[in-house]
C-alpha positions as a printed NumPy array, in Angstrom:
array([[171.08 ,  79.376, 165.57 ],
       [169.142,  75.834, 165.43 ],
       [166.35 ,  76.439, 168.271],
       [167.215,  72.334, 169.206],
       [170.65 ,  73.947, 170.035],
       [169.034,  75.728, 172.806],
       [166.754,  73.293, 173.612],
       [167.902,  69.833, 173.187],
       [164.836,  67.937, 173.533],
       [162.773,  70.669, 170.927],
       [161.999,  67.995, 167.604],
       [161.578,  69.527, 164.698],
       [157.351,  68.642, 163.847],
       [156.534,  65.389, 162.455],
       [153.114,  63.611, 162.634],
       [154.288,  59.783, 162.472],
       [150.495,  58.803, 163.171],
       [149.629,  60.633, 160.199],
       [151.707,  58.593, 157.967],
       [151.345,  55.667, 159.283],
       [147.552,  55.973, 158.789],
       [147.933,  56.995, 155.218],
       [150.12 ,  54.621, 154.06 ],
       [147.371,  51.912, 155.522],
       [144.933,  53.564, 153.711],
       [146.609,  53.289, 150.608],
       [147.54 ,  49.945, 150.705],
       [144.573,  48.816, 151.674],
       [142.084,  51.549, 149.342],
       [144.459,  52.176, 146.388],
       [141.839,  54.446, 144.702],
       [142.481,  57.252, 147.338],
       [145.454,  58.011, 145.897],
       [143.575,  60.377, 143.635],
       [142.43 ,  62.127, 146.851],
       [145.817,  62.985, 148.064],
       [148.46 ,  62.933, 145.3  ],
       [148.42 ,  66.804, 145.026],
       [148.259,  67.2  , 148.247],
       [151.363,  65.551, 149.766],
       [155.035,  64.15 , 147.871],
       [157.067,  61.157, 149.423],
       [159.766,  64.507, 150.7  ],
       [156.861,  65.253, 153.039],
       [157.237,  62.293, 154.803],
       [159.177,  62.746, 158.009],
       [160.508,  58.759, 158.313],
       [163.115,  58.294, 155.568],
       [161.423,  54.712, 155.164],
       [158.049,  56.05 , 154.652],
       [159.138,  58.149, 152.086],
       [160.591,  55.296, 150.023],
       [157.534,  53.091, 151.188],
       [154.854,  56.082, 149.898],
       [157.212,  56.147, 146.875],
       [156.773,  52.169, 145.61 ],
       [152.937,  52.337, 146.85 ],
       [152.194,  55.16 , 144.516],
       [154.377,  53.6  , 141.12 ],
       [152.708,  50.412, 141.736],
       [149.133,  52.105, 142.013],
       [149.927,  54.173, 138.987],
       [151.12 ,  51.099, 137.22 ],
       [149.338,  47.996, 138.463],
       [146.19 ,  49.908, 139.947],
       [147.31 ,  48.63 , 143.525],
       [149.867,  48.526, 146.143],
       [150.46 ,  44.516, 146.356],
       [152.647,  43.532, 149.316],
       [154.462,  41.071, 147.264],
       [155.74 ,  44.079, 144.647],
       [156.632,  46.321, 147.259],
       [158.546,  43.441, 149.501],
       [159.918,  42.549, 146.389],
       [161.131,  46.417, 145.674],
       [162.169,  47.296, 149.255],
       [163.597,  43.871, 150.669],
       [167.492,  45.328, 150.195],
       [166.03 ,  48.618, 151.945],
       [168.674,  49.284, 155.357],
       [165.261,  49.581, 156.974],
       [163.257,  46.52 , 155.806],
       [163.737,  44.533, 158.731],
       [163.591,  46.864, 161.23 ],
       [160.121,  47.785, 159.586],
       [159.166,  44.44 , 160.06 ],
       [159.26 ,  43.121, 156.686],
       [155.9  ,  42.171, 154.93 ],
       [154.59 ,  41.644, 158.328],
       [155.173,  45.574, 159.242],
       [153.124,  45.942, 156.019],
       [150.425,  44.28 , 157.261],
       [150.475,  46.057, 160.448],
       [149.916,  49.483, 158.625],
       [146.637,  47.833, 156.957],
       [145.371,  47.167, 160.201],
       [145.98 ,  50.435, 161.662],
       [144.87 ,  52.045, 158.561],
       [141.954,  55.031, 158.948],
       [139.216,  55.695, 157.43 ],
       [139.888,  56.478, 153.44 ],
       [137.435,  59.262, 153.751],
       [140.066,  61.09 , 156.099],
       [143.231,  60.304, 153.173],
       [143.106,  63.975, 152.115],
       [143.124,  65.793, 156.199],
       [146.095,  63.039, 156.802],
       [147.787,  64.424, 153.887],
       [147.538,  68.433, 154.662],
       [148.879,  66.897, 158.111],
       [151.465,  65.38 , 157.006],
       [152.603,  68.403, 154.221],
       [151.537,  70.7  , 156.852],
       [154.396,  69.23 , 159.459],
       [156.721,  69.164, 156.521],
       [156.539,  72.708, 155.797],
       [157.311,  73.634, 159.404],
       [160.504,  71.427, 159.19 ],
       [161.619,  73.334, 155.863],
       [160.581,  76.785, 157.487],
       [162.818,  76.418, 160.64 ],
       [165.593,  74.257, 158.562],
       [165.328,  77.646, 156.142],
       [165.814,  79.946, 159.357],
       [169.102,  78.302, 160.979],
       [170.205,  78.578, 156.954],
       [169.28 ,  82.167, 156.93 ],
       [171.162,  82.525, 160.235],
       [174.116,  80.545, 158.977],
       [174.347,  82.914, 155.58 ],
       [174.251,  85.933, 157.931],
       [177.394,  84.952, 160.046],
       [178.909,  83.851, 156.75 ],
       [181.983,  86.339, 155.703],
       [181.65 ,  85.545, 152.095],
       [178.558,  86.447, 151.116],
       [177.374,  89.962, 151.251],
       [173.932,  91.323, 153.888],
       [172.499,  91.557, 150.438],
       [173.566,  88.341, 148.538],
       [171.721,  86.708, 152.499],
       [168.663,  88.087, 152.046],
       [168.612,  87.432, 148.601],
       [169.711,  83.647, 148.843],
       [166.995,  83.096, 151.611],
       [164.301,  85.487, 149.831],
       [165.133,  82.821, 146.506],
       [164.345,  79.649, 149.268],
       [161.456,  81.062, 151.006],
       [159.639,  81.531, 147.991],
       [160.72 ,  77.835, 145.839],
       [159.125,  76.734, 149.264],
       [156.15 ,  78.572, 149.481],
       [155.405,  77.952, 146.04 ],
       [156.243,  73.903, 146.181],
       [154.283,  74.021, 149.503],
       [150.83 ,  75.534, 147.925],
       [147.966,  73.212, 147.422],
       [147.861,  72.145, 143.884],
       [144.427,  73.649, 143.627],
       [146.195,  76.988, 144.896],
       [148.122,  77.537, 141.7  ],
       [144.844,  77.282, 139.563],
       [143.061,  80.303, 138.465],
       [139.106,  79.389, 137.21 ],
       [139.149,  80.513, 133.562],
       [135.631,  82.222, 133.977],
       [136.795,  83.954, 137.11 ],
       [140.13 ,  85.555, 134.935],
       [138.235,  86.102, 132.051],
       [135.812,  88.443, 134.151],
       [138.612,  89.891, 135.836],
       [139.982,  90.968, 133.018],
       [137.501,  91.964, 130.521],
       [136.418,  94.023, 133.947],
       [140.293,  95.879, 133.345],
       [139.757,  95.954, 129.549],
       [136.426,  98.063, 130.68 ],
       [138.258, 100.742, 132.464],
       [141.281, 100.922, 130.128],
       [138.828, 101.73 , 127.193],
       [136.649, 104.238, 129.516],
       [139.69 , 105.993, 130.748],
       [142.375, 105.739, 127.599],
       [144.618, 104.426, 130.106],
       [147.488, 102.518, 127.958],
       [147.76 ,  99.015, 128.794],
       [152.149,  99.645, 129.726],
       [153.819, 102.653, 130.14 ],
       [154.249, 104.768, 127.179],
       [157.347, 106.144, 125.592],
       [156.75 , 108.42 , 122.663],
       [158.066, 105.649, 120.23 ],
       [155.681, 103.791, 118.262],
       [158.436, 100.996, 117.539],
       [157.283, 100.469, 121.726],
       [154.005, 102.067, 122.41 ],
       [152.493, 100.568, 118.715],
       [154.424,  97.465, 118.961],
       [154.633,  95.944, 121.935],
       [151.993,  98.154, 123.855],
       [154.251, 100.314, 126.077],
       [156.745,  98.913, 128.418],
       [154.817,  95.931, 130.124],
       [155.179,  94.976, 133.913],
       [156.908,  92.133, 134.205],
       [158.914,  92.072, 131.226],
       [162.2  ,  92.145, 129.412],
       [162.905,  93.865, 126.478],
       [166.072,  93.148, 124.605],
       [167.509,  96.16 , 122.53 ],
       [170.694,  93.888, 120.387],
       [172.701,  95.647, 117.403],
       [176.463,  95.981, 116.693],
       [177.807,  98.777, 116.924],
       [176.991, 102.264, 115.233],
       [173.293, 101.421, 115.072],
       [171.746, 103.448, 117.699],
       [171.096, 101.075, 120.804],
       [172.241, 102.935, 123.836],
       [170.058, 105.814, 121.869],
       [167.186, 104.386, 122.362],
       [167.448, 102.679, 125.385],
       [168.196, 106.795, 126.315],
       [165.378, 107.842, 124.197],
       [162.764, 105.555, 125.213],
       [163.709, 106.076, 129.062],
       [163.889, 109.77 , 128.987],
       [160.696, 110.246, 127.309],
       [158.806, 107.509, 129.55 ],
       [160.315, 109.586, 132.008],
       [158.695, 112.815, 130.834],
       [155.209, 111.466, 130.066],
       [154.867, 109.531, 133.106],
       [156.016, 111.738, 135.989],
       [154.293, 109.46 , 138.549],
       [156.449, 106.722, 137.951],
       [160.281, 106.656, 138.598],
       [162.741, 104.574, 136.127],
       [166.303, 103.748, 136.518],
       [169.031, 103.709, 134.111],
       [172.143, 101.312, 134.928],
       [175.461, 102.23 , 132.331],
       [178.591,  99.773, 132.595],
       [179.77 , 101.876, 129.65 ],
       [179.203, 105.569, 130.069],
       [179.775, 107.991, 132.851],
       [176.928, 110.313, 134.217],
       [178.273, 113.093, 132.504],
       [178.345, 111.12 , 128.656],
       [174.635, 110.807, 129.423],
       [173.781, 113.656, 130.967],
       [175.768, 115.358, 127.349],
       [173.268, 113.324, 125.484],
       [170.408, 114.412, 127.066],
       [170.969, 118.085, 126.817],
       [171.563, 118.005, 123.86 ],
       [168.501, 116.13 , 122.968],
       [166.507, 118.843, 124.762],
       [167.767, 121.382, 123.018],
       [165.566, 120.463, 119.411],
       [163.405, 123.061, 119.294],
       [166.529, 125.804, 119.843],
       [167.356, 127.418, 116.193],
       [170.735, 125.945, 116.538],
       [170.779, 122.748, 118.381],
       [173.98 , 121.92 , 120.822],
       [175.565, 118.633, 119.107],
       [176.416, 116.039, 122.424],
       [180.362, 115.94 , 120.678],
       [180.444, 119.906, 121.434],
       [179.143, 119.533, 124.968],
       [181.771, 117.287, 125.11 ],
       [184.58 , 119.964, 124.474],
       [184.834, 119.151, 120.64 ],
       [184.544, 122.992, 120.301],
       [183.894, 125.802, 122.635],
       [180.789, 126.428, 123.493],
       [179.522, 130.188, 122.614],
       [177.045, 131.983, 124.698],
       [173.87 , 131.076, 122.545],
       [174.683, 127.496, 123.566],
       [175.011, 127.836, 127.369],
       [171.306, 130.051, 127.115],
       [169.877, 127.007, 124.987],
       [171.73 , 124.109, 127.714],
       [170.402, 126.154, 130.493],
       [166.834, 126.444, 129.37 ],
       [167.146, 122.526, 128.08 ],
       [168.223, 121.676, 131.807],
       [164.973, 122.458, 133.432],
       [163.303, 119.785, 131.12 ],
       [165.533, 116.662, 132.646],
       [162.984, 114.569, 133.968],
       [163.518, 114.236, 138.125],
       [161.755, 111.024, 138.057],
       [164.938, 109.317, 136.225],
       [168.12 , 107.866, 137.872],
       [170.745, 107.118, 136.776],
       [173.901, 104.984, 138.113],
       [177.301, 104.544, 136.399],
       [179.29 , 101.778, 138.13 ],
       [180.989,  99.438, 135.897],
       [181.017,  95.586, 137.086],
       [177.112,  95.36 , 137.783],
       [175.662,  92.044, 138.893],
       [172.247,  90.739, 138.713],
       [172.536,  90.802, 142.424],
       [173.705,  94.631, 142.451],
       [170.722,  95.458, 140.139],
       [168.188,  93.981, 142.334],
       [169.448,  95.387, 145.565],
       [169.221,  98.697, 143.835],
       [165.392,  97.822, 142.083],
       [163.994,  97.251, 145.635],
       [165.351, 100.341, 147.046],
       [164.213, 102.173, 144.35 ],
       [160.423, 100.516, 144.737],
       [160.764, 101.759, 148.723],
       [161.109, 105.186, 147.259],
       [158.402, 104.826, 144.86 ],
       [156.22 , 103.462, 141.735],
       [159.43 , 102.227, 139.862],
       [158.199, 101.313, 135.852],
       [161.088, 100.543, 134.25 ],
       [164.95 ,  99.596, 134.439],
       [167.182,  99.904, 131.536],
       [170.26 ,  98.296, 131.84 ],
       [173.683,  98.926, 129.125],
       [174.349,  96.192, 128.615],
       [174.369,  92.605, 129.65 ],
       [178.084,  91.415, 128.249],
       [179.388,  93.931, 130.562],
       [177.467,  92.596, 133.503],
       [179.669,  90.907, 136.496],
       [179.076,  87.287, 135.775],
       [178.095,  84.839, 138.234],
       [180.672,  82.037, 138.927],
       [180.993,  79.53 , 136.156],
       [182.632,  76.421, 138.522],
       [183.119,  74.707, 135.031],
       [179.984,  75.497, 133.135],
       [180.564,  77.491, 129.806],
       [179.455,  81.211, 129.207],
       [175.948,  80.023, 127.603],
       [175.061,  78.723, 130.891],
       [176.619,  81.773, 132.918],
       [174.448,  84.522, 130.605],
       [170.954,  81.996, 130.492],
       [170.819,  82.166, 134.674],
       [171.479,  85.911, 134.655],
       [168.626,  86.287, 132.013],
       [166.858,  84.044, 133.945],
       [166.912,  86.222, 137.169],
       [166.287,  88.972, 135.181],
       [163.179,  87.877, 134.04 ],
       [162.423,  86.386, 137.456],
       [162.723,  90.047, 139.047],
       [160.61 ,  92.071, 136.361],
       [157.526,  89.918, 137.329],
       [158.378,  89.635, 141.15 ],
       [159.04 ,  93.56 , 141.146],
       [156.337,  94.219, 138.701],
       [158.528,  96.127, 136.088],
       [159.995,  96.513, 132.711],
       [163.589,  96.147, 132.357],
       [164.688,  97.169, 128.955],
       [168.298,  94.846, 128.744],
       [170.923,  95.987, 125.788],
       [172.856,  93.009, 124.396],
       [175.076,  92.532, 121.89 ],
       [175.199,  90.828, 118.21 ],
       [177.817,  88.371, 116.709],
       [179.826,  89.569, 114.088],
       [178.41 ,  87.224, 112.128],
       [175.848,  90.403, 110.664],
       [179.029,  91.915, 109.277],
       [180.08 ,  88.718, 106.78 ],
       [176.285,  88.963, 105.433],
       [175.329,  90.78 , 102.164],
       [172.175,  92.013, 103.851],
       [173.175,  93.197, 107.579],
       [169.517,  93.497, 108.77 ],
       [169.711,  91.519, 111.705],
       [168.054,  88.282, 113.089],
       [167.134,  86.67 , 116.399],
       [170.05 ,  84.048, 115.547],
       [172.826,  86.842, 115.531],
       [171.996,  87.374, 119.545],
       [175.164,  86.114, 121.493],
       [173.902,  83.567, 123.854],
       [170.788,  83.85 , 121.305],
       [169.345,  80.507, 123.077],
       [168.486,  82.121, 126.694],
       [168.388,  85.721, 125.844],
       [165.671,  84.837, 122.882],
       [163.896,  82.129, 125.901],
       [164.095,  85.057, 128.254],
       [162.824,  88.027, 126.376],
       [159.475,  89.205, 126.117],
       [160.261,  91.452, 122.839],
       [163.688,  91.923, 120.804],
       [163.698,  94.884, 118.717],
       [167.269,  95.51 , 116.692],
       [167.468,  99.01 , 115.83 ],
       [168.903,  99.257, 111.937],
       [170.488, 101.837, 110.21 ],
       [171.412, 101.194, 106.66 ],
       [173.074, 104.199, 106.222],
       [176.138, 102.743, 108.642],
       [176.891, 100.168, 106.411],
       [176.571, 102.528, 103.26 ],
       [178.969, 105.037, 104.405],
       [181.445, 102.121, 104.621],
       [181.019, 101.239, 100.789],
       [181.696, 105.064,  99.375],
       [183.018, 104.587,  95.63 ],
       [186.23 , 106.019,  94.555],
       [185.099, 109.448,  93.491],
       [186.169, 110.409,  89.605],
       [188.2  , 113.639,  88.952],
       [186.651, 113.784,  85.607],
       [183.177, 113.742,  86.538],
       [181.874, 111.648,  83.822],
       [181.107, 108.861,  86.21 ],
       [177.664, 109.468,  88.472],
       [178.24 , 106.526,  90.824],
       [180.168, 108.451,  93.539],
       [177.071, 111.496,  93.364],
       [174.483, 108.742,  93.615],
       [176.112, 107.675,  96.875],
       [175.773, 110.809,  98.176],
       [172.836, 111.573,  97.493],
       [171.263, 107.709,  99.293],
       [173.7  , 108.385, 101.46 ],
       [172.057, 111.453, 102.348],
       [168.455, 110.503, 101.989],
       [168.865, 107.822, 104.579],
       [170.958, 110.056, 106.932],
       [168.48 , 110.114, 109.807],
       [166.366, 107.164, 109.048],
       [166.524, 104.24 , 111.523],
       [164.52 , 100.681, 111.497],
       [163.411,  99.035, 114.603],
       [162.951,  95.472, 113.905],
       [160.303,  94.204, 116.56 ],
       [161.835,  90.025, 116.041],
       [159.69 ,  88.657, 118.589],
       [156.887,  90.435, 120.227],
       [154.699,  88.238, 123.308],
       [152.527,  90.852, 122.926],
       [151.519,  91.983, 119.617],
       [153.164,  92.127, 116.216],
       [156.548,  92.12 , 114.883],
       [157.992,  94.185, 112.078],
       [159.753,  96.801, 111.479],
       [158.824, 100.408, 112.826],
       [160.464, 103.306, 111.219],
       [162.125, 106.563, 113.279],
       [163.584, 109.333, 112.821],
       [167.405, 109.093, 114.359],
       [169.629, 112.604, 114.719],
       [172.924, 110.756, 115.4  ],
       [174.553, 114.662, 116.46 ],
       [171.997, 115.188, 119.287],
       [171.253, 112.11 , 120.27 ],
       [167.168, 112.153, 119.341],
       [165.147, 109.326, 117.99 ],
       [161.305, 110.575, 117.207],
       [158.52 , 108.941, 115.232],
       [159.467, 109.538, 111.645],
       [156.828, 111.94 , 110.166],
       [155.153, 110.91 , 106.967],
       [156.175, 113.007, 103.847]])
């Protein structure tokens, strides 16, 4: 409720003195317009008239090097509120009540001071309004006003606020740089995979890491891969997994049977999955795999996600603890927002957009599968580029690192020869034998990296059990 509603004769702060004062000052000592420009904006004044007025007084200072009183009758003689004003005679008035230009900057901070109050209680009858509203959900209200607060605390900050001294971060940080050498402490979180830990440095706070390929080439692998083992190796931390494609059990399947490596005879995820029935020896090896699940993972399966959904769910999950990392599978299959005639470019750019805006506000890494065009598939060589990203334009802008996880072997499979009864021709045996040589081998294409190199990191990828590992030299 709007506090005037209770109170009718509560006004909402305004210091009219203020800029009445200031706009003397700067008509009549141009030059402290370098004193307050960063300091106060023509929105800040309370007077729609002043506004206008501090608008033309600044352009013609910026232009002409003063605020003449023939220019600005000359600009604002059709204002409505000219006359009222006073004309070129009000003008003249403000000269003569005009303070001291030595006080321009502590008129300004009053003046942006009173303005911030206005936006702060018009903010709190919106919040109010947004809570009684039936169409938007507790969580899409606190999110909306969270959004406003913050665009007005950060328009609202001294220009000198939003500096950082160079000397002061470059101490700072060689001060971290110190400690991270002393202690081996990783600059991100680590995963086990050198195509992350090498590349990019471990999964950084506050950013996105896109994991694109078509299908067959191992994505949702090692999105599972890289969040199980970060998982394992940092047990402080907790991490999230968000599938719009699987069900709890597919994954759980997966990660079973990944555990179960070192067992003699590993359990294939497609015989968890009641391809065949499962002997004894399996249920001992799932059973002694199970106690290795990381507890410090989560994992949710609901299809129709929204960027909204995912946030709600990334602040719990900070309430409950350190949360490092989000992965989400994937973004086509995210709930998109409404596109009120814009086209699906502009739809996927502000969902990347928020993405991005809520690994650096919640200080994570959220690891975001995406999909290729088919374009890859009409190419003689398949290995993919940042171009062959649907929506490339934001998702590229967005990302911090894109890595495409290859596997040649996918498309080889696809071009077997015709084999030849006679055996005279070698072609169909020389397929096999690539064929099998590049079984397990997987490329991860790092295609932009903000924070190191790109390339292309080899693994090792068992397809049957789900596992991506280094690949070991021969």
């Amino acid at each position: 409720m709007d506090p005037r509603d209770q109170n009718p004769g509560l006004s909402l702060p305004a210091n009219l003195e203020a800029e009445q004062a200031l706009l003397g000052i700067l008509l009549y000592e141009p030059t402290a317009l370098r004193e307050v420009q960063d300091r106060v904006s023509a929105a800040d004044f309370s007077e729609p008239f002043y506004q206008r007025l501090f608008a033309a007084a600044c352009e013609g200072i910026q232009q002409q090097g003063q605020a003449d009183s023939a220019l600005l009758s000359g600009k604002l003689a059709n204002d409505p509120a000219w006359g009222d004003f006073g004309g070129a005679a009000g003008l003249g008035d403000l000269i003569e009540k005009a303070g001291s230009p030595k006080l321009a900057a502590d008129y300004a901070l009053q003046i942006a001071d009173a303005a911030i109050r206005r936006r702060l209680i018009t903010m709190g009858h919106e919040a109010v309004t947004r809570a009684y509203a039936d169409y938007l959900s507790g969580f899409e209200a606190i999110a909306a006003t969270r959004a406003a607060l913050e665009d007005a605390e950060r328009g609202s900050a001294p220009e000198d606020a939003l500096f950082v001294n160079a000397n002061d971060a470059a101490l700072a940080r060689m001060d971290r740089l110190e400690i991270e050498v002393a202690t081996g402490k990783p600059k991100g979180i680590q995963t086990g995979l050198s195509s992350f830990d090498k590349r990019l440095g471990g999964l950084m706070p506050g950013s996105v890491i896109v994991l694109a390929g078509r299908p067959g080439m191992g994505k949702t692998a090692l999105l599972g891969n890289v969040l199980y083992g970060a998982a394992i190796m940092n047990s402080n931390k907790l991490f999230a997994g968000f599938s719009l494609e699987m069900d709890t059990d597919q994954l759980n399947d997966r990660a079973l049977s990944r555990l179960t490596v070192d067992e003699d005879q590993p359990v294939s995820f497609s015989d968890i999955a009641k391809v065949r029935p499962l002997t004894s020896f399996d249920l001992a090896a799932l059973h002694r795999a199970k106690n290795r699940i990381p507890r410090n993972l989560w994992l949710r399966d609901r299809a129709g996600v929204s960027v909204e959904d995912v946030a709600r769910a990334v602040w719990a999950m900070k309430r409950r603890g350190d949360l490092g990392a989000i992965g989400i599978d994937y973004l086509q299959l995210m709930k998109r927002p409404a596109l009120a005639g814009r086209n699906e470019a502009s739809a996927i750019a502000e969902m990347t957009g928020a993405l991005k805006n809520l690994a650096r506000e919640a200080k994570i890494s959220i690891l975001l599968l995406s999909q290729l065009n088919r374009s890859v598939e009409s190419r003689d060589d398949k290995r993919p580029m940042l171009s062959d990203l649907r929506e490339s334009g934001s998702i590229e802008q967005d990302a911090d690192a894109v890595l495409f996880p290859y596997r040649e072997v996918y498309y080889l499979q696809k071009a077997e020869p015709k084999p030849d009864p006679t055996g005279m021709n070698g072609a169909h045996f020389e397929w096999e034998m690539q064929v099998e040589s590049l079984r397990t081998h997987m490329d991860v294409i790092v295609a932009k990296n903000r924070h190191g190199s790109e390339g292309a990191e080899p693994q090792s990828y068992r397809a049957e059990i789900d596992l991506i590992e280094d690949r070991r030299a021969a």
